[in-house]
N, C-alpha and C positions, 0 to 999 in steps of 0.2 A: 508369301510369308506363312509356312504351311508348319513348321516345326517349331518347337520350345527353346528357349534360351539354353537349356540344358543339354539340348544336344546339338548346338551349335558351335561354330569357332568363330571369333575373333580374326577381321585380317587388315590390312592395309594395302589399298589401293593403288597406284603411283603409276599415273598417265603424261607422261611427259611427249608433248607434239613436236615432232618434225618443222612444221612451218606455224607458228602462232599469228601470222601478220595479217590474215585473211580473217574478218572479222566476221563475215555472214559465216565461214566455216564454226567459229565459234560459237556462236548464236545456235548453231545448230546442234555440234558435239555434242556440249555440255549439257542439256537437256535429256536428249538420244544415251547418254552415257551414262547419267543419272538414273536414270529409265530402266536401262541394262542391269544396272548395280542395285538398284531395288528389288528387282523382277529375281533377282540371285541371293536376297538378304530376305533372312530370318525374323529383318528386327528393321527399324527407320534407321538409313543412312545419315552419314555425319562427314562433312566436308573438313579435313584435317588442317588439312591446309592447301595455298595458291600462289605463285610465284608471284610478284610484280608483272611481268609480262605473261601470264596466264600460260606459258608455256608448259609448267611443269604445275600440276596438282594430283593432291589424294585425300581419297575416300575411308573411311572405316566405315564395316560393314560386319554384319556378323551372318554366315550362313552355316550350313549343313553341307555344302558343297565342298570339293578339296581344289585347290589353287589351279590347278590344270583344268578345273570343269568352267571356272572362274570367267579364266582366262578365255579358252572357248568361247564363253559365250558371250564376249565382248570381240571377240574376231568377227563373227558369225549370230549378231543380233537379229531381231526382230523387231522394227522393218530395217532395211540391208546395212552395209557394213558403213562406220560413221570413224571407224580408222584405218588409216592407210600404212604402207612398209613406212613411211617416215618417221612416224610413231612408236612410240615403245611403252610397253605395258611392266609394272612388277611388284606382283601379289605378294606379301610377307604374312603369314601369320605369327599374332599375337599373343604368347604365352601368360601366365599366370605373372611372371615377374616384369614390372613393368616400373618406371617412376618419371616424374615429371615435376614444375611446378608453374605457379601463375594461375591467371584467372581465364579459363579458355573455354569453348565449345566442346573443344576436342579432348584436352585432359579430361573435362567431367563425360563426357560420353565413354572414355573407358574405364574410369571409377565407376560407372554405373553399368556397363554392358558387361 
């Protein structure tokens, strides 16, 4: 977390697994992937959202990185890699124009970041 809010971006994260049934694999990811996503954010990580069957979730994240550096380095973490080809990753960044409503984690993390 090495740069200012000011010269970061806004992005959304979106990890959706290949196989969700394997639960020590989950126990494991989700931590490891967290891990990843902070180790690349500017700012504390914010859980957007998670499917019912934890198959599909994402992150908002604000880094200095561009989507491709992102992505990288959730291919290619440190320690080894905690996603496989079954898996799909997709980074969106978050522009200025944005709306929402309800009472959420996630809407107020982007009112505020």
């Amino acid at each position: 977390m090495a740069t200012s809010n000011a010269e970061s971006t806004r992005f959304l994260v979106i990890v959706m697994l290949g196989d969700s049934s394997d639960q020590q694999r989950l126990r494991t990811l989700v931590p490891a992937l967290q891990g990843a996503l902070t180790k690349a954010s500017t700012d504390r990580i914010e859980q957007a959202f998670r499917s019912p069957h934890a198959d599909s979730f994402g992150y908002f994240i604000r880094s200095s990185l561009r989507a491709t550096q992102i992505r990288a380095r959730l291919e290619t973490p440190d320690p080894p890699p905690f996603l496989d080809n079954s898996d799909s990753v997709l980074i969106l960044e978050i522009g200025a124009d944005f709306s929402g409503f309800g009472r959420s984690r996630a809407w107020t993390w982007l009112q505020r970041h």
